[in-house]
C-alpha positions as CSV (number, residue, x, y, z in Angstrom):
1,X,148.3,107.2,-5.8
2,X,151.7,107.8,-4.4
3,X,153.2,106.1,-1.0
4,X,152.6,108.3,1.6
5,X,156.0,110.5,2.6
6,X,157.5,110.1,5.9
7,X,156.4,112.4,8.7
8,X,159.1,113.1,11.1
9,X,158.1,113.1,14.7
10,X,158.6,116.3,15.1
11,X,156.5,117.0,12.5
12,X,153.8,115.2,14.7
13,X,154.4,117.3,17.5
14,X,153.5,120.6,16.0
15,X,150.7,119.2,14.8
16,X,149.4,117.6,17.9
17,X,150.6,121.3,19.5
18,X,148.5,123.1,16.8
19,X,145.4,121.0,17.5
20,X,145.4,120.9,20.9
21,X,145.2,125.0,20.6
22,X,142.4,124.9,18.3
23,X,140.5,123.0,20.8
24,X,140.2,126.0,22.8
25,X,140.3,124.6,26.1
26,X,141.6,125.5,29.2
27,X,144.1,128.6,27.5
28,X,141.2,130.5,26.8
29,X,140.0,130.7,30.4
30,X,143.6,130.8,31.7
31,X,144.2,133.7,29.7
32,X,141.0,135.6,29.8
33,X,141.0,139.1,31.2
34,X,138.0,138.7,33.3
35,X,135.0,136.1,35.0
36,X,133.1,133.8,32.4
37,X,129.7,134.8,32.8
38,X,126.9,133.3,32.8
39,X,126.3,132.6,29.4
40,X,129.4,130.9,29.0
41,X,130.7,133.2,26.7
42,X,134.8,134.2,27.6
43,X,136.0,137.5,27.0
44,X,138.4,137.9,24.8
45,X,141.7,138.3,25.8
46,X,144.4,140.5,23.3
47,X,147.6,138.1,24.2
48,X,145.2,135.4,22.9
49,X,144.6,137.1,20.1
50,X,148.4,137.5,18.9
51,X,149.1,134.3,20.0
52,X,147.1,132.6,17.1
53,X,149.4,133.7,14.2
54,X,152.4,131.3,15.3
55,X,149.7,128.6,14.7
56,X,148.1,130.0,11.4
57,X,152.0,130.0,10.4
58,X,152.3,126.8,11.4
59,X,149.8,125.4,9.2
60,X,151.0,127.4,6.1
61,X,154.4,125.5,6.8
62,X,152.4,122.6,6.7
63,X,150.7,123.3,4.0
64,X,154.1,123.9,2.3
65,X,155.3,120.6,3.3
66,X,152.5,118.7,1.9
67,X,153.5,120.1,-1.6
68,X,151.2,118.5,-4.5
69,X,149.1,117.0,-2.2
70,X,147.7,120.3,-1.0
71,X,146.9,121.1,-4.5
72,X,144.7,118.2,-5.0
73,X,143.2,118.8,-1.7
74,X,142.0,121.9,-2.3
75,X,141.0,121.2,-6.3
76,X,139.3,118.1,-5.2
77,X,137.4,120.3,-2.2
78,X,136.9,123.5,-3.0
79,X,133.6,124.2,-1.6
80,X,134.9,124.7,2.0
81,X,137.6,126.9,1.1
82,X,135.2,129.0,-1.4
83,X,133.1,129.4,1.9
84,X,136.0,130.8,3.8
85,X,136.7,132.9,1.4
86,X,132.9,134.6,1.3
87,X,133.7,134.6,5.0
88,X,136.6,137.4,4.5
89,X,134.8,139.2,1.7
90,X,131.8,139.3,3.8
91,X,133.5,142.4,5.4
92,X,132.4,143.9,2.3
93,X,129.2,144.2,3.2
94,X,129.4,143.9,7.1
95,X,127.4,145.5,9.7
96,X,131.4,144.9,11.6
97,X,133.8,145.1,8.5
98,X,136.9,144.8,11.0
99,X,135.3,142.0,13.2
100,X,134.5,140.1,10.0
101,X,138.0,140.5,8.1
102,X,140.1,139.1,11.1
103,X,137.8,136.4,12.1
104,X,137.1,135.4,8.6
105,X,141.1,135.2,8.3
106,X,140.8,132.7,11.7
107,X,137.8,130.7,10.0
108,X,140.3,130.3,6.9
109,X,143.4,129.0,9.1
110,X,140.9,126.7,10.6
111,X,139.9,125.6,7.2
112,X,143.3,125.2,5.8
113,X,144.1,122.9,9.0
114,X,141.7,120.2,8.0
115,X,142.8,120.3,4.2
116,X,146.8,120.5,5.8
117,X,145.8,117.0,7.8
118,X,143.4,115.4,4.7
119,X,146.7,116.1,1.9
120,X,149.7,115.2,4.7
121,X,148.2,112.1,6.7
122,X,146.8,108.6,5.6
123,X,143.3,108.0,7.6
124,X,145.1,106.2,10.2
125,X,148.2,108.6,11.1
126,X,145.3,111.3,11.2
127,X,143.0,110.0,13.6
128,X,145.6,108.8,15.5
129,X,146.9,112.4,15.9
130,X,143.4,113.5,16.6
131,X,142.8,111.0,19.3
132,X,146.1,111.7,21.5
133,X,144.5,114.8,21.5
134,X,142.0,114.3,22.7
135,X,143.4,111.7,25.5
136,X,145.4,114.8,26.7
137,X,142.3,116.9,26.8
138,X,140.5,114.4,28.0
139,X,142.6,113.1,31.2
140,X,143.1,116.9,31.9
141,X,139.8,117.4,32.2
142,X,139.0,114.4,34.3
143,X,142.2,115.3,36.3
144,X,141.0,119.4,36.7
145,X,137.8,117.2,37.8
146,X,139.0,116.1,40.4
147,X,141.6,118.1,42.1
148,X,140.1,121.5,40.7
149,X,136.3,121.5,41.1
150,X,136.5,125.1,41.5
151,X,138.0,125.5,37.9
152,X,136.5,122.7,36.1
153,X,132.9,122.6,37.8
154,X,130.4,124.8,36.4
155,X,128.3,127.3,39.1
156,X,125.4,127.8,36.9
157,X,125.0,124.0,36.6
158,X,125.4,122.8,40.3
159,X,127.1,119.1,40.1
160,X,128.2,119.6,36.1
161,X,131.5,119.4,34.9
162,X,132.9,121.3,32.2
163,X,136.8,120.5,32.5
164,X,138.8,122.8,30.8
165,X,135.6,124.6,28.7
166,X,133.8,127.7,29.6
167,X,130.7,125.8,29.8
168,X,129.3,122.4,30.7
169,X,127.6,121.7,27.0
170,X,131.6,122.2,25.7
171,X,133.0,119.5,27.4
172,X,130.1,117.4,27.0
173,X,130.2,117.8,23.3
174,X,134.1,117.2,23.0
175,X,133.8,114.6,25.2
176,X,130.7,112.5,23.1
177,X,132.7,113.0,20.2
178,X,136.3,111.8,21.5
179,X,134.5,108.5,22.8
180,X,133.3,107.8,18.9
181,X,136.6,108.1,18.1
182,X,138.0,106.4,21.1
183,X,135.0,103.4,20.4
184,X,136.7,103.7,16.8
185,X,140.0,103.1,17.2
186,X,139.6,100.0,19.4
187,X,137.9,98.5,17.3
188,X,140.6,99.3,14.3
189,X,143.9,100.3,15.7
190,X,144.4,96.9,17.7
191,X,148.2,97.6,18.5
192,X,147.0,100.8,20.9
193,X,143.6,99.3,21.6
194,X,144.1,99.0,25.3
195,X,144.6,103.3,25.1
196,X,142.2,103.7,23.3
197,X,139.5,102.1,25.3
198,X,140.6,103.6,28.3
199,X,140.5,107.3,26.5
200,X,136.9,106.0,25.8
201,X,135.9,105.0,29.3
202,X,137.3,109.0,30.5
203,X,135.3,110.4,27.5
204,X,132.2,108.6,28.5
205,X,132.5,109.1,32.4
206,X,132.6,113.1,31.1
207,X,129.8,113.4,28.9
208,X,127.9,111.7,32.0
209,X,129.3,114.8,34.5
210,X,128.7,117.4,31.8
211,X,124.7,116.8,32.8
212,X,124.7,117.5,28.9
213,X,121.5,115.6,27.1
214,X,122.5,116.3,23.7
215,X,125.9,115.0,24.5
216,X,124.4,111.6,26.1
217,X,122.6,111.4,23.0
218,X,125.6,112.3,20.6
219,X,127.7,109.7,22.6
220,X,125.3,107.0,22.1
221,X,124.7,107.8,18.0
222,X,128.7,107.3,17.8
223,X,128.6,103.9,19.3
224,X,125.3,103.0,17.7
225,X,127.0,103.7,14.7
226,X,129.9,101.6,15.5
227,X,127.8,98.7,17.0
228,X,125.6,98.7,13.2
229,X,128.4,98.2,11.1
230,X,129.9,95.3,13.7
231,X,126.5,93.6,13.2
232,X,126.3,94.0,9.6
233,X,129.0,92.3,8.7
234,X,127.1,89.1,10.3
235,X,126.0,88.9,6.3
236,X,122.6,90.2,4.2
237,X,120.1,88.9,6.4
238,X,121.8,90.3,9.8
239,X,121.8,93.8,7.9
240,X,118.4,93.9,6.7
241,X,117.4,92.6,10.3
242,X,119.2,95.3,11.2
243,X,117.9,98.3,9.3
244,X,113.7,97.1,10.0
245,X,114.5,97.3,13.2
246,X,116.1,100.1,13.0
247,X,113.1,101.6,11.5
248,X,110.7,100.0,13.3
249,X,112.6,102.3,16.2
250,X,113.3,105.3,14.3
251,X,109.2,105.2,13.7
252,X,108.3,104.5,17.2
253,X,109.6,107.6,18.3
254,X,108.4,109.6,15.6
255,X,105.2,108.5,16.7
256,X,105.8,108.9,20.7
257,X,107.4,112.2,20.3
258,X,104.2,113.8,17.7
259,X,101.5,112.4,20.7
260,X,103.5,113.2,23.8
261,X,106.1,115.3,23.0
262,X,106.5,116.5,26.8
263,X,107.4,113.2,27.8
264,X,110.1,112.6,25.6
265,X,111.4,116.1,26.3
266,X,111.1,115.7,29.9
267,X,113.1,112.7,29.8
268,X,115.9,114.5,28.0
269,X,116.0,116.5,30.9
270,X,114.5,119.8,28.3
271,X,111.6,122.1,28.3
272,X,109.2,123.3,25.3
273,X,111.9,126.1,24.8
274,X,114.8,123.6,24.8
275,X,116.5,125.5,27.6
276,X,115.5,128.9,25.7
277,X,117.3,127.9,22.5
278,X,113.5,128.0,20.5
279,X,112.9,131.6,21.6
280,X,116.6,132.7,20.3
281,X,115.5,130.7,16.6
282,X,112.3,132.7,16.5
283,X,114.2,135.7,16.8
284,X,116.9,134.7,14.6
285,X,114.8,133.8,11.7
286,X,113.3,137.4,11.8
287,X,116.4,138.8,11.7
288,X,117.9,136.5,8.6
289,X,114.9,137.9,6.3
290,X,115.1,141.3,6.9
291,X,119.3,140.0,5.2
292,X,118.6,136.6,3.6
293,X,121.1,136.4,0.7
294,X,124.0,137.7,2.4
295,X,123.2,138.0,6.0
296,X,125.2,140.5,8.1
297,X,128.8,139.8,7.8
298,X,130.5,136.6,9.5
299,X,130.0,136.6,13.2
300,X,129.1,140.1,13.1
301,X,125.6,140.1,14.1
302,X,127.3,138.4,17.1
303,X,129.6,141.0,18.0
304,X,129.8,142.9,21.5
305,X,128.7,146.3,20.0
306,X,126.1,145.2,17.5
307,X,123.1,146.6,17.3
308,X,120.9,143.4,15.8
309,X,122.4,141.6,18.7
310,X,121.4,144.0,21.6
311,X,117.7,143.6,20.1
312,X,117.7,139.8,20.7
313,X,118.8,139.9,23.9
314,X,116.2,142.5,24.6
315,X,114.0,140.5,23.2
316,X,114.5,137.1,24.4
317,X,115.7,138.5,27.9
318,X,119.3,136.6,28.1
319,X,122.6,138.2,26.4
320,X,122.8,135.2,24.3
321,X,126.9,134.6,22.9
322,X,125.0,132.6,19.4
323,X,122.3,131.0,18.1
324,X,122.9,128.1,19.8
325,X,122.4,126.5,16.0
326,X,124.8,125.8,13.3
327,X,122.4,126.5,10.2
328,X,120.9,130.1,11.3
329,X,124.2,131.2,12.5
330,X,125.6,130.2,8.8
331,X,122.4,131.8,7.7
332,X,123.1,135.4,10.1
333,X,126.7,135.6,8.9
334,X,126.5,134.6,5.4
335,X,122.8,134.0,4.3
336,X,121.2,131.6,2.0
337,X,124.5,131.4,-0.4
338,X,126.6,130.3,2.4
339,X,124.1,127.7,3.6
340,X,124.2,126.6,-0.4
341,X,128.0,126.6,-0.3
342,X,127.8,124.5,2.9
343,X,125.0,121.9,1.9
344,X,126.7,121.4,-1.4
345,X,129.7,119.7,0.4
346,X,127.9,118.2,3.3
347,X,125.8,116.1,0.9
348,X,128.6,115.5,-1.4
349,X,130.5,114.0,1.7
350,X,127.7,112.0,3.0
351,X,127.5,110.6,-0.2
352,X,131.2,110.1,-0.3
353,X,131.2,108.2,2.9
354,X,128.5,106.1,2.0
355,X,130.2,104.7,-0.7
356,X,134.0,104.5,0.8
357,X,131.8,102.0,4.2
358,X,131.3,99.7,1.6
359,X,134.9,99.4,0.9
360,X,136.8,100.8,3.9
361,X,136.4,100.8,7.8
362,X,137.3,104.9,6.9
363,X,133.8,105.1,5.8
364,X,132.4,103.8,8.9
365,X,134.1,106.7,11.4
366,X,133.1,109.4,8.3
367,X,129.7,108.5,9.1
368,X,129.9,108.5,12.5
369,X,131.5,111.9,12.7
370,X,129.3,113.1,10.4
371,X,126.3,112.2,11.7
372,X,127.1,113.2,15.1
373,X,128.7,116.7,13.4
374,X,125.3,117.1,12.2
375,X,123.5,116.5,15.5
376,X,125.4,118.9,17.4
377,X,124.8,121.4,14.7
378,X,121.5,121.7,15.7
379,X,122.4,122.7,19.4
380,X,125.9,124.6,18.7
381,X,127.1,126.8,16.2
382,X,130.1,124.8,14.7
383,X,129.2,124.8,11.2
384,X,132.3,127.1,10.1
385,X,133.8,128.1,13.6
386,X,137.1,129.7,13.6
387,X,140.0,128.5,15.8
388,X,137.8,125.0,16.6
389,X,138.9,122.1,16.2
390,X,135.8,120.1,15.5
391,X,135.7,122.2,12.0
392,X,139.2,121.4,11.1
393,X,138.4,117.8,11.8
394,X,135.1,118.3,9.6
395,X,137.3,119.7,6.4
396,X,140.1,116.9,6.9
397,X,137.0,114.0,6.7
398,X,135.6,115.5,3.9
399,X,138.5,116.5,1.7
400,X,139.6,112.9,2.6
401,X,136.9,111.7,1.3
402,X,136.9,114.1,-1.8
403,X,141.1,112.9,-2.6
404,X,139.3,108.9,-2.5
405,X,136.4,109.6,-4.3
406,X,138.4,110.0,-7.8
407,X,140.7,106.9,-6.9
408,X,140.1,103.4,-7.1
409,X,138.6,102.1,-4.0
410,X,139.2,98.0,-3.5
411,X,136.8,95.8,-1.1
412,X,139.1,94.7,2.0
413,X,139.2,91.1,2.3
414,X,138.0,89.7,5.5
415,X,140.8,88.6,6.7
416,X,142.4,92.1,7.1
417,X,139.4,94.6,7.5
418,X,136.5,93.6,6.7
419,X,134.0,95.4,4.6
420,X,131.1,96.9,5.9
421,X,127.6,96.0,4.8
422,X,126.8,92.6,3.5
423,X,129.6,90.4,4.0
424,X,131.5,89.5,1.1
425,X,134.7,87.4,0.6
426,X,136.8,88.1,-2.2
427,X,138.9,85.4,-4.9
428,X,142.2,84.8,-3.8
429,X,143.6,86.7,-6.6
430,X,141.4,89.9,-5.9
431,X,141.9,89.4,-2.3
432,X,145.8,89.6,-3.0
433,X,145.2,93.0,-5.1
434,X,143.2,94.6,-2.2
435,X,145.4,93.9,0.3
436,X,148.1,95.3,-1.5
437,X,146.3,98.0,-2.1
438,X,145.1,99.1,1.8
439,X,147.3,101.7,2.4
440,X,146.5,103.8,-0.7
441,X,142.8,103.2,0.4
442,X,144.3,104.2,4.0
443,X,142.1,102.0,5.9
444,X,142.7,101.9,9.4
């Protein structure tokens, strides 16, 4: 593998600019022509619109400057951008052929952001980008907090903060996933560990305001992530502790939640419905097999004027703005072979990330995000969302993990990051290769 090239700060900078817009926060509201209602959903504002295509330039440029690289990106990890691409040609058969077209054109910027960061940074430069960020999001947020409640509280959710979001659940997400990261970098980046653990105290201290359970819950799989592979590299013994008790617990609650399923709801602050999310999935579901190979075009069935759409919110008596799930949304817009396309590459980069923990700290955040990813895909429909940054971040972890699973990948020695898993200390002559070698691994 080559040395990485040289990224000039300013380089950074439009990068950090570009991200920081597809994290849709505050602009969005700023520059909406009217009230959020009270589903949370913004109404989209023209200005906005044309203001995109500087930043889907941008990331062309980018792609331009990564050269090669981008070519092995996208070889190396074509299922996402083959996905994008059914997401355009979807207006072929659209019940919205316009609405489809231009926002499969924003899900494919999105898309080409991730592989732009995966071909142009090392692991390190990359979630170091990512997390300043998400500091600045984050300490606007807390800031808005306080000196804006009018702007940054919610009024459907008396006492919940949603920052610079349309809608508490937002922030509380964001917020869950910036403390992994946060938690992560602390742990590897000691140079800026004492910003990074305060980025993590904010980010926590928000998902607590965001009154969000599934955000509570996404915070504490990140760390609990984090705080397993600390303990496994305590040696075998610690690990296999580790993983009965871990299923000793994973068990327990199986078991708790099959017999009294309205306590452990209940304590999750939810109802039978989960907050009416069930009722829209019933619906849903009907819908996807009256168009299950193709579904109805991307984020058509969604649209203001569709037709399917009005029938659900008759139906379920609330204008719902999604499913409020990442799987039957992929399935509405682009039916079973889009949910194929999708799984194809999500078990490909769980695998992927399995293998790289054993032989980078890189593996340990690519399960962490992953795992949270898929948690939150449950409750939120961010499985191929245009102009987000959480599905740029998605693409960039697994086309990282695509450009390193061709490569040969060296055990760390201890000394300098250790391995995670069983701990294991390498000959002096090995240990010399390896550590010579942890930059093109891109270990952080």
């Amino acid at each position: 593998m080559t040395a990485p090239r040289a990224i000039s700060r300013l380089e950074y900078v439009l990068a950090g600019i570009t991200l920081f817009m597809f994290a849709e926060a505050f602009l969005p509201r700023l520059l909406s022509p009217g009230a959020v209602d009270v589903t949370g959903e913004v109404p989209e504002s023209t200005f906005l619109r044309y203001l995109w295509l500087p930043f889907y330039g941008l990331v062309g440029l980018g792609l331009l400057f990564a050269g090669r690289d981008t070519w092995r990106a996208l070889l190396r990890s074509p299922w996402l951008v083959i996905l994008a691409l059914v997401a355009i040609a979807s207006a072929l058969w659209s019940i919205d052929p316009e609405l489809s077209f231009r926002r499969g054109i924003a899900v494919l910027a999105t898309t080409l952001l991730g592989v732009y960061l995966a071909a142009r940074f090392d692991w390190l430069g990359a979630l170091r980008l990512l997390a300043a960020v998400w500091f600045v999001l984050m300490a606007l947020s807390f800031i808005a907090g306080i000196v804006a409640p009018g702007f940054s509280h919610s009024e459907a959710h008396p006492g919940a903060w949603m920052g610079g979001w349309s809608e508490k659940n937002a922030m509380g997400g964001h917020a869950a996933r910036a403390s992994f990261l946060f938690a992560f970098l602390a742990w590897r980046d000691v140079p800026l560990r004492r910003w990074w653990i305060g980025g993590a105290l904010i980010a926590l201290f928000l998902v607590i305001m965001s009154k969000s359970a599934t955000s509570l819950l996404g915070a504490a799989l990140g760390l609990g992530i984090l705080a397993c592979a600390w303990w496994m590299l305590k040696g075998r013994r610690w690990s296999l502790a580790l993983i009965w008790s871990g299923l000793a617990v994973v068990g327990l609650g199986i078991v708790i939640f099959l017999t009294a399923p309205s306590l452990v709801l209940g304590l999750l602050g939810k109802d039978a419905t989960l907050t009416g999310r069930t009722d829209i999935w019933v619906q849903l579901i009907d819908a996807i097999e009256k168009k299950p190979a193709l579904g109805y075009g991307y984020l058509a069935f969604w649209g203001l004027e569709s037709e399917p759409r009005y029938w659900l919110a008759h139906a379920v008596d609330w204008p719902a703005p999604s499913g409020h799930n990442g799987w039957l949304d992929l399935a509405i817009s682009l039916g079973l072979v889009g949910v194929a396309i999708y799984l194809i590459d999500l078990a490909l980069a769980l695998a992927r990330a399995g293998r790289l923990s054993l032989a980078s700290p890189s593996g340990v955040f690519a399960i962490g995000f992953l795992a949270q990813f898929m948690l939150f895909a449950m409750s939120e429909s961010i499985i191929l969302a245009q102009n987000s940054i959480l599905w740029a971040t998605y693409v960039f972890v697994a086309t990282k993990l695509a450009l390193g699973a061709r490569e040969r990948q060296s055990i760390t020695p201890l000394s300098t990051a250790p391995s995670v898993g069983a701990a294991r200390i390498a000959p002096p002559s090995t240990a010399r290769a390896a550590s010579s070698s942890i930059s093109s691994v891109g270990a952080p």
